[in-house]
C-alpha positions in Angstrom: 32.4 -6.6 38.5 35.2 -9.2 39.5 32.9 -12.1 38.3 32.7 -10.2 34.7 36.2 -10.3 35.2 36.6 -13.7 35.8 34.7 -15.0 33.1 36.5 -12.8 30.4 39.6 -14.4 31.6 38.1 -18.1 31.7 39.0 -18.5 35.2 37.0 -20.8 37.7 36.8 -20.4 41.8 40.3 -22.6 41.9 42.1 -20.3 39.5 40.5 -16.6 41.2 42.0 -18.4 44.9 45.1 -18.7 43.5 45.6 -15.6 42.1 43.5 -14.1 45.2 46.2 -15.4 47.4 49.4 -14.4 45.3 47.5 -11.0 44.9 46.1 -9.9 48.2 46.9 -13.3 50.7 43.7 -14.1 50.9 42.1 -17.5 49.8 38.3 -16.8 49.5 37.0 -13.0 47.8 35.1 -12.6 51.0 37.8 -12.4 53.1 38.3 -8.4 51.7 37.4 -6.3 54.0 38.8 -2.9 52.7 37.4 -1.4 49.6 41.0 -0.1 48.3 41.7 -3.9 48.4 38.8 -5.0 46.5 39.8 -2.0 43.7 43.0 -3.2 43.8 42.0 -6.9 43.4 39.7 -5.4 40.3 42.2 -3.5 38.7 44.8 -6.1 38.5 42.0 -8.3 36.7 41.3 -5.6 34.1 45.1 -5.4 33.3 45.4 -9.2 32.7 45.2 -10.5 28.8 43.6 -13.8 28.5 44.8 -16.6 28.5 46.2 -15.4 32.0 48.2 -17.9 34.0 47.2 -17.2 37.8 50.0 -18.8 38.5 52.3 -16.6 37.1 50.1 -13.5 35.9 51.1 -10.0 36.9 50.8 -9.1 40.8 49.1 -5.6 41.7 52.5 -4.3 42.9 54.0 -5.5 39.7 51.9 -3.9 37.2 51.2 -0.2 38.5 50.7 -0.1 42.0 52.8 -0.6 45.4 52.1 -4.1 47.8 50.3 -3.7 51.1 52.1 -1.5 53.1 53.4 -2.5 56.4 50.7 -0.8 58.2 48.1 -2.0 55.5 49.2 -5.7 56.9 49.5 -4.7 60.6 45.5 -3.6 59.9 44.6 -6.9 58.4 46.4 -8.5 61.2 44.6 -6.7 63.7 41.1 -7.6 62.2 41.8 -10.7 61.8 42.7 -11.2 65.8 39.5 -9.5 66.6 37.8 -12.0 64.8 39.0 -14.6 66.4 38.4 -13.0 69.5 42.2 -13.4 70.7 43.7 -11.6 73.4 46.9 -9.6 72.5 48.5 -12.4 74.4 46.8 -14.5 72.6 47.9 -13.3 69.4 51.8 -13.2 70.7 51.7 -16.8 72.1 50.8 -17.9 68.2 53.5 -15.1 66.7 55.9 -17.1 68.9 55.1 -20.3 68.4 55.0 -20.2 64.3 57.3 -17.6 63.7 59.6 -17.4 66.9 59.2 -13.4 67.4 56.9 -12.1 70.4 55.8 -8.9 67.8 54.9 -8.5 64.8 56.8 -5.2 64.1 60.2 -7.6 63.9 58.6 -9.5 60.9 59.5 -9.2 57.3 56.4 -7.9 55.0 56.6 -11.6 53.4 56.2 -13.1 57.4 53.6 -10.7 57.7 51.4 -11.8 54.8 52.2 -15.3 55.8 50.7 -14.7 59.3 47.5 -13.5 58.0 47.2 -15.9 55.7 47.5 -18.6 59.0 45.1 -16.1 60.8 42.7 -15.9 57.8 42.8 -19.7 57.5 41.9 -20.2 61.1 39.2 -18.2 61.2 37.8 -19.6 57.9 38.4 -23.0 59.5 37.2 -22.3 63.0 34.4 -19.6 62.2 36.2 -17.5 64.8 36.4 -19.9 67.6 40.0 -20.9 67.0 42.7 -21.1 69.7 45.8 -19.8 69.3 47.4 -23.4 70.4 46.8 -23.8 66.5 
């Protein structure tokens, strides 16, 4: 379905990451893990008239639906810490390292996507054997 997508639109794998990212924070389609994200992903495609800019196309939350909600990113967060295999210390000794807060309840939503990104990107890097010294 996305790859139908894609190819209407005349995007390669470079232009889907960036979108990907700006959509959903992700770099790589396999990094979603929920199904409402994946619908989301896919319905923002549908919406988008060729030639589509990733750079600058329409977001999910800008065309008909909300962005990740707080505890939508908290989620991520928390699978992406299991699977890394990080300790909840381990997870707050990285929180306070790159963003100087010891939870991630004080973070903005924006911090919070940015954090999972780092999180997604280590374990992509890594294949799960990061350490939080990162």
């Amino acid at each position: 379905m996305v790859e139908v997508q894609l190819e209407r639109l005349g995007w390669d794998r470079n232009q889907e990451s960036v979108y990907l990212e700006r959509c959903l924070g992700y770099m790589e389609r396999s990094r979603i893990t929920r199904y409402q994200d994946l619908r989301l992903y896919i319905d923002a495609l549908r919406t988008l008239s060729p030639p589509a800019d990733p750079c600058t196309a329409p977001l999910p939350g800008q065309l008909h639906q909300p962005p990740p909600s707080r505890e939508l990113l908290i989620q991520n967060g928390n699978t992406l810490l299991r699977r890394l295999g990080w300790t909840t210390d381990q997870g707050r000794a990285f929180l306070k390292r790159h963003f100087d807060h010891t939870s991630r309840q004080s973070l903005s939503d924006e911090q919070l996507m940015q954090f999972n990104r780092q999180l997604d990107a280590l374990a992509a890097t890594a294949g799960g054997d990061a350490s939080p010294a990162s």
